[in-house]
Every structure is written in C-alpha cells, then in structure tokens.
N, C-alpha and C positions, 0 to 999 in steps of 0.2 A: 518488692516492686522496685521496680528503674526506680531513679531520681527525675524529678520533672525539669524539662532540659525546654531553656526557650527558640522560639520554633524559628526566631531569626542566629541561633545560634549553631540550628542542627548543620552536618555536616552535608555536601554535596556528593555525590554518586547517582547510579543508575537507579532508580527506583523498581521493587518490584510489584508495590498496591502506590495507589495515590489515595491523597485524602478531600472530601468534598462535603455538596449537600447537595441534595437531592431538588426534585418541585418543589416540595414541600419544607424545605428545609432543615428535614432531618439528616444527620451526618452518616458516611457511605466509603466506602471504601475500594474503590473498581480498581481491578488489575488494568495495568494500560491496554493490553487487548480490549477489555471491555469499552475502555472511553473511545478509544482510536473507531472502534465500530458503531457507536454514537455518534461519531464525529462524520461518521461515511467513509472511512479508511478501512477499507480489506485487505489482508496480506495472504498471497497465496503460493506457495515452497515447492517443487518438486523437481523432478532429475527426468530429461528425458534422453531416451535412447537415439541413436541416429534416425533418421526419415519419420520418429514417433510423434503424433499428433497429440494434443491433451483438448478436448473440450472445455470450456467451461461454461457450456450455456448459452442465457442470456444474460448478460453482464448490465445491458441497460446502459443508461446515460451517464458520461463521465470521461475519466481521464487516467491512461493504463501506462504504466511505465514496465518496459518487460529488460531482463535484461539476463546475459549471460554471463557468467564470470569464468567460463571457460576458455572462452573469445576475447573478453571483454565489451561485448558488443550491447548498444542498448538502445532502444525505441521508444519512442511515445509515440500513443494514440487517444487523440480528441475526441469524444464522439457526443454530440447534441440532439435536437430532435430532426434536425435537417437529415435528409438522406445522404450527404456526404461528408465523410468524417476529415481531418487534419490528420498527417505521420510526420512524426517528422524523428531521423538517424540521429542529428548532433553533428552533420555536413558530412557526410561518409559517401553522401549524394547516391544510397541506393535506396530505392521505395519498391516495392513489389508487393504483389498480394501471398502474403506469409504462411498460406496453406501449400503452397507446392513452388512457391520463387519465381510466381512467372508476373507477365502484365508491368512491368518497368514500367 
C-alpha cells in the first residue's frame, strides 16, 4: 500500500475523481463530470459542417455560452422565465437570430 500522505501536503494538478460526502455523509468519489452536473453545468462538444443546424431541444432556463474556435467567435445567451431572453457578442455589436443570420 502507498504511504499515508497528509491531505494538506498532497500535490496540486488537474483532478480526475474528486473526494466528498454525500446527504448522508458517507464518503463518495464523483468524477468532475458528475459534480459539474449537480451543480447544473452541462458541457456539450461537436463540430459543425457549413450552413449545419445542431438541435438541442429544450434547453430550459439558464445561461449558454456558445463559442467557436475556428472564428474565435463567442456568445452568451440569458434565458429566464420571461419571454425575452438577453445576447450579448462581447461588443462585436452583431446580434441576430442565429438560425439562418437574419433579424439584426
């Protein structure tokens, strides 16, 4: 077995489990994916084609950070239970409805 190493001594890095407790207080182990979607953080990846649409549903209430790194380009959107959401570029001063570029 390791040597028992004290926990203010352990070294610093990326983690790939974290350590906890649970409700109940029993000890638990969640990979950060796990806590992060506890916490209401969802991370979602993919590549699209030119002019390709991606759905994702209903997304519901919250706060979407979309971003390109082929542009560089990136957006947030606010959305609450109000019928109108918040975008905002980061001053790029373009806003349009992101389904086909129109509506400035």
């Amino acid at each position: 077995m390791a040597d028992d190493i004290r926990e203010n001594a352990m070294a610093g890095g990326t983690p790939a489990r974290l350590r906890g407790l649970d409700a109940n207080g029993n000890s638990i182990s969640p990979t950060l994916e796990e806590v992060m979607n506890a916490m209401g953080i969802y991370t979602y990846s993919f590549t699209l084609a030119a002019k390709e649409e991606k759905d994702l549903g209903d997304l519901g209430y919250g706060m979407y950070l979309l971003a390109s790194p082929n542009n560089a380009a990136t957006a947030i959107f606010a959305f609450g239970s109000y019928s109108k959401g918040f975008v905002s570029d980061a001053g790029s001063n373009f806003y349009c409805d992101y389904t086909d570029g129109t509506k400035g």
